[in-house]
C-alpha positions in Angstrom: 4.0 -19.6 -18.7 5.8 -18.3 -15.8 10.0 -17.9 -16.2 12.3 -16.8 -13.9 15.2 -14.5 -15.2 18.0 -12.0 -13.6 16.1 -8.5 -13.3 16.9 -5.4 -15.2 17.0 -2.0 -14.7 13.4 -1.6 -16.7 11.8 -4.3 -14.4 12.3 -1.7 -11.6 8.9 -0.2 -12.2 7.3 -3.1 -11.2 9.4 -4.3 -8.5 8.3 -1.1 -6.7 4.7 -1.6 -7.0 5.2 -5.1 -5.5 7.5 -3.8 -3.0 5.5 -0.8 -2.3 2.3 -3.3 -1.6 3.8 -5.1 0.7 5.1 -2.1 2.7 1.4 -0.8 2.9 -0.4 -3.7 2.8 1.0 -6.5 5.2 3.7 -7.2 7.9 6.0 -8.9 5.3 8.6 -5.3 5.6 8.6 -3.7 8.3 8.3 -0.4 7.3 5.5 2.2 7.2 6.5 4.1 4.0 6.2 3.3 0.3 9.9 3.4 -1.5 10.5 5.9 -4.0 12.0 5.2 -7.9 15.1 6.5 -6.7 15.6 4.3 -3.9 14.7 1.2 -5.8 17.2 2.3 -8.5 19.8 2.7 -5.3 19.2 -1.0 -3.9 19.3 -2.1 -7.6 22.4 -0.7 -8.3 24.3 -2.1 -4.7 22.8 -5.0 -5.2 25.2 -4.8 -9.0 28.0 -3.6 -7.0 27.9 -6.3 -4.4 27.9 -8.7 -6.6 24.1 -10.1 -5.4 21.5 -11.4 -8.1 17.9 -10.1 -8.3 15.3 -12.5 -10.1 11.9 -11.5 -11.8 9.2 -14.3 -12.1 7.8 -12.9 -15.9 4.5 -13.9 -16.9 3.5 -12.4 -20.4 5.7 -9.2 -19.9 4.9 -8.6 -16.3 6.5 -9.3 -13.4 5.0 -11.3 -10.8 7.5 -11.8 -7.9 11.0 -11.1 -7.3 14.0 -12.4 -5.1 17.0 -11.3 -4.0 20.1 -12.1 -1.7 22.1 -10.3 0.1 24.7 -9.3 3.5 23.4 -10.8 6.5 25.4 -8.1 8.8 28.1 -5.3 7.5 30.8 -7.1 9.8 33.3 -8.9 7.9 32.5 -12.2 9.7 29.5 -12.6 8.2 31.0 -13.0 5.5 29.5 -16.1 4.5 26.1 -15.6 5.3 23.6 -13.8 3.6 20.5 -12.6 3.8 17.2 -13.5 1.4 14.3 -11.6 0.5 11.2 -13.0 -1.9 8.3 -10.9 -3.1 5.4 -11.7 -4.7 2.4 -9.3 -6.3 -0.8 -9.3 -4.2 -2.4 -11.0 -7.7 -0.3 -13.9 -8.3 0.0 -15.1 -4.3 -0.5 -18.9 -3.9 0.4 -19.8 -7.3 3.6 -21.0 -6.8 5.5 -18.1 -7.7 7.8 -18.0 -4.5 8.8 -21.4 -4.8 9.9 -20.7 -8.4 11.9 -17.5 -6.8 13.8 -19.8 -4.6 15.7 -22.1 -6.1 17.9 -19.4 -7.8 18.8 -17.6 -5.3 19.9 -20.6 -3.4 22.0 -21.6 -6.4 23.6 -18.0 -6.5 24.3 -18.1 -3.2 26.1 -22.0 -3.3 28.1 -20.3 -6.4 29.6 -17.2 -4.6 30.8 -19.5 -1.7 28.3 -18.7 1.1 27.6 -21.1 3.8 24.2 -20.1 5.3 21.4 -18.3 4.2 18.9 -16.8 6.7 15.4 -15.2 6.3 13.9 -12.8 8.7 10.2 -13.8 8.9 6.9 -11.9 10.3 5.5 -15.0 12.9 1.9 -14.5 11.4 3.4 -15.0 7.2 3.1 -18.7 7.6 3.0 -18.9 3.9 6.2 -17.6 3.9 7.4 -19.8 6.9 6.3 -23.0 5.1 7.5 -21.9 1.9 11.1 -21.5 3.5 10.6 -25.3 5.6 9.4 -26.3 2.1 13.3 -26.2 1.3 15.1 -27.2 4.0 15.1 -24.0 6.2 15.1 -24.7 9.7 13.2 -21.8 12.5 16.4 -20.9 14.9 15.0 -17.9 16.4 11.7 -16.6 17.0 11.8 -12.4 18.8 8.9 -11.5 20.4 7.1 -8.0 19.7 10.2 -6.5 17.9 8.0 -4.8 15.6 4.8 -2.3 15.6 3.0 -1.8 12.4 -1.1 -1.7 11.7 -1.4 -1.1 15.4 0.0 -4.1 17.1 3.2 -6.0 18.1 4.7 -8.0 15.7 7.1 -11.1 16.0 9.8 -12.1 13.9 11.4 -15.8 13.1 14.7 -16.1 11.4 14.9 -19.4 9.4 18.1 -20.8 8.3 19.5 -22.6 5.7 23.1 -24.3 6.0 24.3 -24.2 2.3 27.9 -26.3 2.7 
C-alpha cells in the first residue's frame, strides 16, 4: 500500500534517482545535467529553512514520487504564491501516485497562508496538465519555444491554482 509522508534526509537517495530520470529522460526539468548528492542535500535543506514541505509516496520502503512547494519569485511580492513541483519514478507512472502527491502540498500551502499556487508545465506532459486540471488548476499562460532540450523547442504552460 502506497502512503504519503514528509521526506527525510535518508529518502534523499532516491529522490535523486527520480529526479535525475527526469532530467535525462523527458522534458519534465528543463535541464540537461543529472544533480549531484550534494545538491539534493542543498535543495533539501532550503527547502527546511524556508519553511517548505517535501512529501515521499512510500511503497514497501521505496519511494515512488515526491512533491514539493516552494517561492514562486525571490521578490517579496510574491509572497503569497508559490511554486509546485511533483515527481514520480519512471516505474510507478500512471498509477496514481501524483494525485496522491497533491493533496498535501496543497494543504501545506492553505496552512502557511499562500494564496495561489502555480506550476510550470512542459506543453507536451499532458499527464501532468490533466493531473493539475484534475484539481482545479486553471492554464493562464502558455510560452512558446522557451526551451531546447533532446533537440527541439519546447513550450511551457503555467497552471494556476487560487488557494483563498
Amino acid at each position: 500500500m502506497v502512503h504519503i509522508r514528509n521526506a527525510e534526509e535518508k529518502d534523499l537517495p532516491a529522490i535523486l534517482a527520480i529526479y535525475n530520470d527526469v532530467i535525462v529522460n523527458t522534458t519534465a526539468v528543463y535541464d540537461y545535467e543529472p544533480h549531484t548528492p550534494a545538491m539534493r542535500l542543498a535543495w533539501f535543506n532550503a527547502k527546511k529553512e524556508q519553511g517548505f514541505p517535501v512529501f515521499v509516496a512510500e511503497e514497501n520502503g521505496k519511494v515512488l514520487g515526491l512533491s514539493s512547494i516552494g517561492p514562486f519569485r525571490a521578490w517579496a511580492a510574491y509572497q503569497f504564491s508559490v511554486e509546485n513541483s511533483i515527481y514520480v519514478a519512471a516505474d510507478a507512472r500512471g498509477k496514481g501516485i501524483g494525485k496522491m502527491l497533491m493533496p498535501p502540498i496543497i494543504d501545506a500551502a492553505r496552512q502557511l497562508g499562500m494564496h495561489t499556487m502555480l506550476a510550470g508545465i512542459d506543453a507536451s506532459n499532458e499527464a501532468s496538465i490533466q493531473l493539475h486540471k484534475d484539481f482545479g488548476f486553471e492554464e493562464v499562460a502558455h510560452f512558446k519555444q522557451v526551451g531546447w532540450k533532446f533537440g527541439r523547442w519546447l513550450d511551457l504552460k503555467f497552471l494556476q491554482l487560487i488557494i483563498v
